[in-house]
N, C-alpha and C positions, 0 to 999 in steps of 0.2 A: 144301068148305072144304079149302086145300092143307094139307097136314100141314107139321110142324117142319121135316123135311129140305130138303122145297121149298121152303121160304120161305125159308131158310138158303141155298141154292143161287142164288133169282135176288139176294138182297143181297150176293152176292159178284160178280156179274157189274157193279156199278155202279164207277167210280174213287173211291177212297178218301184225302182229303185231308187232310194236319194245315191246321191254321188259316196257320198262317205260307206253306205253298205257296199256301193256296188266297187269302190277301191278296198274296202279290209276283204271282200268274198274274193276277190283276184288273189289277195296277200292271202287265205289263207288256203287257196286252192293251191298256188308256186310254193307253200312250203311245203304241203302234203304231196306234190307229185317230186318237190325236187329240193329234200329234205336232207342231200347229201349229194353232192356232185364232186366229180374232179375235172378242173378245167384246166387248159394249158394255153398260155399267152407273152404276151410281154409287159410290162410295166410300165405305166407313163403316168404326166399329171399327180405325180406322188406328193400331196400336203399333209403335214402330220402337223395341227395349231395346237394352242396352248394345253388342251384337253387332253392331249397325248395318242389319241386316236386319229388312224391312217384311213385318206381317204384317197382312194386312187383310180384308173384305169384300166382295166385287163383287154389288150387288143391283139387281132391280130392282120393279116393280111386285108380282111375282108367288113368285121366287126367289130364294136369296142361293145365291153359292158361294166359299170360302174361297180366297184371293189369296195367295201371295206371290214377293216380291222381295228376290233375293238381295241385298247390301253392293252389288257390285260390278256391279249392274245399275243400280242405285238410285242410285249418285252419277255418273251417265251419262244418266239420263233428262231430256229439254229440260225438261219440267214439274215443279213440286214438288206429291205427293201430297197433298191436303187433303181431310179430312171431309167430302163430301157434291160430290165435285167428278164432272162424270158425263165419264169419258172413254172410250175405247176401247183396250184390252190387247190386245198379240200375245203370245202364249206355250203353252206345252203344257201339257196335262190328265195329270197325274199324282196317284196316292194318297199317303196317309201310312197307311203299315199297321200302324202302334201305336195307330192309332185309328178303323182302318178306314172312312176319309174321304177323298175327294176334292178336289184343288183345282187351282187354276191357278199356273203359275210363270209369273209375267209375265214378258217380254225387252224389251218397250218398250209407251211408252203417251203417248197422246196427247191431247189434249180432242175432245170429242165435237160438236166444232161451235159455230161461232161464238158462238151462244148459250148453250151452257152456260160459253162464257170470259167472257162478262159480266156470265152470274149471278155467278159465281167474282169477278172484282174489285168486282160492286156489293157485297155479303158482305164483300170485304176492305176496300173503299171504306168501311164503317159503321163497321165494329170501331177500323181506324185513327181515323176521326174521333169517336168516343166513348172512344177516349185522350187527345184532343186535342190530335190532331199537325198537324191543319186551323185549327187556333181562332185567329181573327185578330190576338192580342193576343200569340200568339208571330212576328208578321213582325215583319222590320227591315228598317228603313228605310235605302235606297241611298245611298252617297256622292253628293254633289253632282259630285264630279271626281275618280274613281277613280286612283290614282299607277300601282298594279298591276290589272290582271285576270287572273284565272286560267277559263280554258278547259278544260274534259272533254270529250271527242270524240273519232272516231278522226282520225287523223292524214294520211289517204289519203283522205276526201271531199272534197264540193264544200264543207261545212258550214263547216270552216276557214276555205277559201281567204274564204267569202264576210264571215266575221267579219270579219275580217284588214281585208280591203278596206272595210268601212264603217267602222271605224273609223279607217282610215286616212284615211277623206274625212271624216268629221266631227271627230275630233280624237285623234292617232297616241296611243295610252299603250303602254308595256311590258305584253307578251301574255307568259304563261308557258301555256304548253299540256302538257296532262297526257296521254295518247295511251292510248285503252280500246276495246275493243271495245265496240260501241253494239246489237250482237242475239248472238243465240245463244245455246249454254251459255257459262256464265260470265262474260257479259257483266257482271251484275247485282254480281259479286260485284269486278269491277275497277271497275265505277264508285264502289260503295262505297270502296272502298280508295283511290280518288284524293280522293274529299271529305274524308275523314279524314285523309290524306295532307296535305293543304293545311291542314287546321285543325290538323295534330300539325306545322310549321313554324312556326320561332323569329317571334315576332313582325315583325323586320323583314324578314324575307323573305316572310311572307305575305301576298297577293293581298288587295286591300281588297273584292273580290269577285268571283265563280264566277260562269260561265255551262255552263250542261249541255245541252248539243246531239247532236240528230241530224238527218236528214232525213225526207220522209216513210215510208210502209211501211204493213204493213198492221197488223191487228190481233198478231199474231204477233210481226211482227218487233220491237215496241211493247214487246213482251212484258217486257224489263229493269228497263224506266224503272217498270212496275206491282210488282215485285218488294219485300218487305216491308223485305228491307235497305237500299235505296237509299231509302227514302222514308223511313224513320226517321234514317237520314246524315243526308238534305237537313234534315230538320227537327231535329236537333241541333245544324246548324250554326253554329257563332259568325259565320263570313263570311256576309255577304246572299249568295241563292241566285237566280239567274236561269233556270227551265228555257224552253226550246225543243227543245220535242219535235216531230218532225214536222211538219205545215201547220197553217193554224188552227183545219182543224176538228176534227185531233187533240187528244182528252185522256187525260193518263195520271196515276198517284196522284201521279207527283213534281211536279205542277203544282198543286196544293192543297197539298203540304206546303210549296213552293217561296216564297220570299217577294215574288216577280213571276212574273207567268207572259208569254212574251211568242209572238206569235202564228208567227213565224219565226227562225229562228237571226240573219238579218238584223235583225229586230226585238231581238232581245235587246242586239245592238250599239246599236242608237238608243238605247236605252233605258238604258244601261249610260255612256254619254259623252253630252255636250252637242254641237251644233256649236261649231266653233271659230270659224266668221267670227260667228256670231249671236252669240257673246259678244265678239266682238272690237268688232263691233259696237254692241253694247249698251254696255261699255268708255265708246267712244268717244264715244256720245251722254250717257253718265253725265257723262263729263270736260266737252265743253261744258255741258250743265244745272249741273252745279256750278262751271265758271269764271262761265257767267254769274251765278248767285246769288251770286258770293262779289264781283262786282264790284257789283252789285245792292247789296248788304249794303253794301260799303265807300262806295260815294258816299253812300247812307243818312245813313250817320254820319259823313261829310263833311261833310254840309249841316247835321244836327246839331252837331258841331261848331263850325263857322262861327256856327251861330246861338248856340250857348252862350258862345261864346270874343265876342261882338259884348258882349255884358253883363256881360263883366269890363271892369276901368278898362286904360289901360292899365299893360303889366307893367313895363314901367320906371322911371315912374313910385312903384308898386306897391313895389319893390325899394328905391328912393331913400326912402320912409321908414323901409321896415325894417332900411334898413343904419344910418338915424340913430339911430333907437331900438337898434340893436347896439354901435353907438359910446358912445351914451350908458351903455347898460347895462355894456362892457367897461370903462370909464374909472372908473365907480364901482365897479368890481368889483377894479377893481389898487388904488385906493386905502384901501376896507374890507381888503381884502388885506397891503398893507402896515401897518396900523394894527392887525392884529390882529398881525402877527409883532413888533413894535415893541413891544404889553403882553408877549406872551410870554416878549419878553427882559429887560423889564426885571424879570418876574417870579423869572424864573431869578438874573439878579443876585442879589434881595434874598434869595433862598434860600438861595444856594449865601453868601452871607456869612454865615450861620447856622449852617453846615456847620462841624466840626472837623475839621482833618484827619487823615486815619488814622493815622499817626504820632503826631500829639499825643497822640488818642485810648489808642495804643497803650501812651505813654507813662507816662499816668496810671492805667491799668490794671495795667501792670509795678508801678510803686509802690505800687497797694493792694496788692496782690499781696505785695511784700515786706512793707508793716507789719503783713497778717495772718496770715503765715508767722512772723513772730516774736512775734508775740502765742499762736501754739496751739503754738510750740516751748516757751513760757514755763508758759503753762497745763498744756500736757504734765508740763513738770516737778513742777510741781508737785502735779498729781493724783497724780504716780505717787509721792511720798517723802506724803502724805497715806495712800494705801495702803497704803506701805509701814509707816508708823508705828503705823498702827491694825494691821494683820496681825501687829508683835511683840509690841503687848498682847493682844493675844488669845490666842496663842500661850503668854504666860506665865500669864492666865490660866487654860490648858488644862493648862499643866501643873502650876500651883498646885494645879486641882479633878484631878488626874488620882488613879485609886485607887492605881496605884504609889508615890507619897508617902503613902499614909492609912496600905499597908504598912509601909512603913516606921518609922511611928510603934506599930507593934506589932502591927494587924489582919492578919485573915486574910480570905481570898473564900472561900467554899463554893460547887462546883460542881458537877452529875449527872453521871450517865454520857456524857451528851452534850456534858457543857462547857459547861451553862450556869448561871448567877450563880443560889444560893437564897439568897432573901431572908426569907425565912416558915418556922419551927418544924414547923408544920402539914402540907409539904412533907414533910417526912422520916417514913424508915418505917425499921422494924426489920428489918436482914439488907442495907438499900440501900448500893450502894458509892457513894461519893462521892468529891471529888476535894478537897483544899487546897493553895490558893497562898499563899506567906510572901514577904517581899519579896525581890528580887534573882530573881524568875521560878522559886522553888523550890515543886517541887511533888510530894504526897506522897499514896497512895493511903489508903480508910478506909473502914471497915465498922459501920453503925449497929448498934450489942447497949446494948438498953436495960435487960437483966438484970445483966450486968456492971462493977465499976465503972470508974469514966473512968477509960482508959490514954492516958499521955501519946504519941502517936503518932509512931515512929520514921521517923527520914527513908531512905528507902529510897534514893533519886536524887535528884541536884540538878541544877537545870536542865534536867526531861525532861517534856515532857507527856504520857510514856506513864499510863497508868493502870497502878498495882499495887495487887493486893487482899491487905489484911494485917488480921490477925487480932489487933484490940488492943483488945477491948473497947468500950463505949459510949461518947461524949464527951459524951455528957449525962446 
């Protein structure tokens, strides 16, 4: 058994790592041996947060290994990442040594073969139509004879020219062409922007309906028209949508969302316009069928005519009594006519001799007038010397009963402190001041003492209604 020292001695001979050296010496060993790999998997776990960088899973059967992709690789890649999409990743094997893991930094990624691009749009192909961006009862139905058409396509194919030219042979309308790229990146996102485009213009400028063209290609280059934004455009559209994708055996999602799908860009033209001679045509067969019906119809009732006009008498005849019966009827109509206006007037005669006239009228009015003006001058006077007669016996009267006379014949009025007349014995109390009036309005204060004998009471003031209290014995 080696002792302490020994064992002490060979654990010094080993290299001695902090954690932090010994996780970047890992990271920089996996980048130097695998500084470029190509790996083939499927996708899961896919979170893209606000930083814009994709952090994902690349699994398969047996293993997962941690993905990601930086901002700026991610809005560069032909394909949009999706959940369980199996493609194949270039990029290098590098750790994360805060967590002492391993992963891939993808630099580009592609689909993993034909087959798993058609798993990937039958998956998108369900989901869309279980929104029901497919469901038959949102198409609309194409004009009869479009004024405007509006074209999406690029602007440099054959796709154009061939529009152009079929409708130019079946019947010319104004083309407004919207110019996109039809594959690539960013194909998907200018053909969106052209169908919105045309439905964000003012009513009279916009296109009574879209056609969305390209040529053939393969799966790949298809790749646009399958894109979620462009399929959800087409089927918001207010303008009917015509695609022509590719040949007829191509299908892509915008031809289920699309409200015709037509089998060639050629075809979308036919289908889009009428011919011109076949309605010129047809025009022209309509206008004969209809001249002949309407001359059809007129001899009809020609012959009716004739036959109905055979069973009236005739009209001149017909006339020749009804102008004598108008004669007759006018004749006695001037004559009730005049015989009425003939009572009328003699009625008015005998009224209007009946009549005073206003004058007379006025006349006789004026003279009532005066003899009863002098009838209530007269009456007048005499109610008033009536009144007046009676008002100075009264008068004298009042002054025969007036108590200033009964004064003078010797009485006296006793009055209280407040001035007013005692008439009752019973009234008066011992110590009350009273007041007496003698005739000529003299008037002299007094003091009831009914111990004292009666003092003749001195006149203090004449002609004063003050009260004076004087000290003169009892008066009764």
């Amino acid at each position: 058994m080696p002792s302490m020292n020994e064992e002490s001695t060979q654990r010094s001979n080993v290299p001695e790592f902090s954690v932090s050296e010994l996780a970047f010496s890992l990271k920089r060993t996996l980048e130097d041996n695998y500084a470029r790999v190509r790996v083939r998997g499927e996708l899961s776990r896919i979170s893209i947060p606000k930083s814009g960088h994709m952090y994902s899973n690349l699994k398969d059967e047996k293993s997962v290994i941690d993905a990601v992709c930086w901002k700026g690789v991610l809005s560069k890649l032909s394909i949009k990442p999706e959940e369980g999409m199996e493609v194949i990743c270039v990029g290098r094997i590098t750790t994360y040594p805060a967590r002492s893991n391993y992963q891939l930094i993808i630099e580009s990624m592609e689909l993993a073969g034909e087959g798993a691009l058609l798993k990937m749009l039958e998956e998108r192909k369900k989901k869309l139509a279980a929104e029901g961006l497919f469901a038959p009862e949102r198409k609309k139905s194409l004009p009869f004879l479009p004024q405007k058409i509006g074209v999406i396509t690029s602007p440099t194919g054959a796709v154009i020219r061939d529009i152009l030219h079929r409708l130019g042979d079946r019947f010319p309308r104004h083309v407004v062409v919207w110019p996109v790229k039809v594959q690539g990146k960013g194909a998907d996102q200018e053909i969106t922007a052209a169908i919105d485009g045309f439905n964000a213009l003012p009513p009279e400028d916009r296109p009574d309906i879209l056609i969305v063209a390209r040529g053939g290609g393969s799966l790949e280059d298809l790749m646009p028209f399958n894109e979620e934004n462009v399929v959800r455009a087409t089927a918001n559209s207010a303008i009917p949508i015509i695609s022509a994708i590719g040949h007829e055996t191509d299908t892509t999602l915008i031809d289920y969302a699309a409200d015709l799908r037509a089998p060639t860009p050629t075809g979308a033209a036919e289908m889009a316009v009428p011919v011109r001679l076949n309605l010129m045509a047809q025009v022209a067969d309509d206008e004969k069928r209809l001249i002949n019906g309407i001359s059809r119809l007129l001899s009809e009732n020609r012959h009716r005519l004739d036959a109905l006009s055979a069973k009236l008498g005739d009209p001149a005849r017909l006339m020749e009594l009804k102008t004598q019966r108008l004669d007759h009827t006018t004749s006695r109509l001037d004559h009730n006519f005049k015989h009425l206006i003939m009572q009328k007037t003699n009625r008015v005669i005998q009224t209007s001799s009946k009549l005073i006239t206003p004058k007379a009228r006025i006349d006789t009015a004026r003279t009532s007038l005066t003899r009863w003006s002098e009838q209530l001058e007269q009456t007048t006077k005499r109610a008033i010397e009536n009144k007046t007669r009676i008002l100075n016996q009264t008068q004298e009267k009042l002054e025969l009963l007036s108590f200033e006379n009964v004064l003078k014949r010797g009485y006296v009025v006793v009055r209280d402190e407040n001035d007013k007349p005692i008439t009752q014995s019973n009234a008066l109390s011992q110590g009350q001041n009273i007041n007496l009036q003698f005739q000529n309005n003299e008037k002299i204060g007094a003091i009831i003492n009914a111990d004292s004998p009666v003092k003749t009471p001195t006149i203090i003031k004449k002609s004063s209604p003050t009260k004076i209290k004087l000290d003169q014995g009892s008066l009764f």
